[in-house]
KEZALO-699392 format. One line per 8 residues: for each residue x, y negated, z negated of C-alpha. Coordinates in steps of 0.02 Angstrom, whole numbers, plus 50000, padded with zeros to 5 digits. Each point is the difference from the previous one (the first is absolute). Last residue first. Layout:
<pts>
X Y Z  ...
</pts>
This chain:
<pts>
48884 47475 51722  49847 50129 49929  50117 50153 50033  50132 49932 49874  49903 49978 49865  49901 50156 50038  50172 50079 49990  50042 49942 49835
49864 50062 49950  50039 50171 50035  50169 49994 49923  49926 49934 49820  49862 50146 50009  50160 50134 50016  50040 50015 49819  50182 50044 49970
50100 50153 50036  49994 49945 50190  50218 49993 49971  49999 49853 50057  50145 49948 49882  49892 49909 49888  49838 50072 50046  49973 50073 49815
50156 50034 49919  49929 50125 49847  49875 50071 50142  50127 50045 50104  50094 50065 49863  49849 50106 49967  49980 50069 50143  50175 50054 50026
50027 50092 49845  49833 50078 50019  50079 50070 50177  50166 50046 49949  49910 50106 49816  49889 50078 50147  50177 50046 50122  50071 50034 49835
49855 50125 49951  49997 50075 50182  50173 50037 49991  50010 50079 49830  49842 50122 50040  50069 50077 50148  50176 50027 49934  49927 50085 49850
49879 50097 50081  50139 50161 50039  49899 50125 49911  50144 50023 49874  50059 49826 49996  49830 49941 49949  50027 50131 49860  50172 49915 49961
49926 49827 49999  49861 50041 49885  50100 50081 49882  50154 49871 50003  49962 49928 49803  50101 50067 49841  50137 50104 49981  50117 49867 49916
50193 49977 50000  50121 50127 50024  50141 49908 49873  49914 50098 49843  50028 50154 50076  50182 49985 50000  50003 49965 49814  49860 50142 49957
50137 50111 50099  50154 49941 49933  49923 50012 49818  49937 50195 50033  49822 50051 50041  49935 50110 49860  50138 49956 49859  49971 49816 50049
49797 50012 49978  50043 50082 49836  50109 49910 49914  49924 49812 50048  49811 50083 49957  50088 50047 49818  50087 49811 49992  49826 49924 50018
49885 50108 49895  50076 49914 49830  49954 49836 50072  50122 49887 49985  50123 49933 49898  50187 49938 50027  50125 49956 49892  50157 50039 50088
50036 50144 49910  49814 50075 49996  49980 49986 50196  50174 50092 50027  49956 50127 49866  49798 50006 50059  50064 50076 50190  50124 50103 49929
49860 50099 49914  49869 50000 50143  50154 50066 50134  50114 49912 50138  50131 50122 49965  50178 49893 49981  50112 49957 50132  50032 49819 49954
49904 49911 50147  49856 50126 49969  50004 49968 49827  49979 49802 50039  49878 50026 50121  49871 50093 49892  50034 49857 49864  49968 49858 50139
49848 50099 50098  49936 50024 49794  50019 49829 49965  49901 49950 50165
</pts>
């Protein structure tokens, strides 16, 4: 992060964002790292620019989306996403009806205790 600070510093002021320049705002404020650091800095900046390597910092990760975009490609991916919530609907279902039991009469519960309540009632 020195080096981002030094780099931005000369920037800021107008000066060339260079290896040398680099190590004379690092060395007057006391700062050591890695001799390879402020040479990387120089050159990665000389290649792309500071306003672009700033810019492209805000973009954000690449990562992630393959699947989806080849699915939108062959034109599965609506398909596929609503018969997984109509299966992730279903499961959810189940097992809250299990999770209540008969409490709300939902039938989620074991159906032996309705049954013999019936024989009660048929043998009166």
């Amino acid at each position: 992060t020195a080096c981002v600070y030094a780099s931005l510093i000369l920037f800021d002021d107008g000066l060339e964002v260079s290896d040398e320049n680099i190590r004379k705002v690092l060395d007057a404020a006391n700062i050591k790292v890695e001799t390879y650091w402020p040479g990387l800095f120089a050159s990665a900046i000389k290649n792309k620019g500071l306003p672009s390597l700033i810019a492209d910092s805000c973009k954000g990760g690449g990562g992630g989306g393959g699947a989806a975009a080849n699915e939108a490609v062959t034109g599965d991916a609506g398909d596929k996403k609503e018969e997984a919530k109509k299966e992730e609907e279903e499961e959810s279902e189940k097992e809250s009806s299990k999770a209540a039991g008969d409490l709300f009469g939902g039938g989620g519960g074991d159906d032996s205790s309705a049954e013999s309540e019936e024989e009660d009632s048929d043998s009166d």
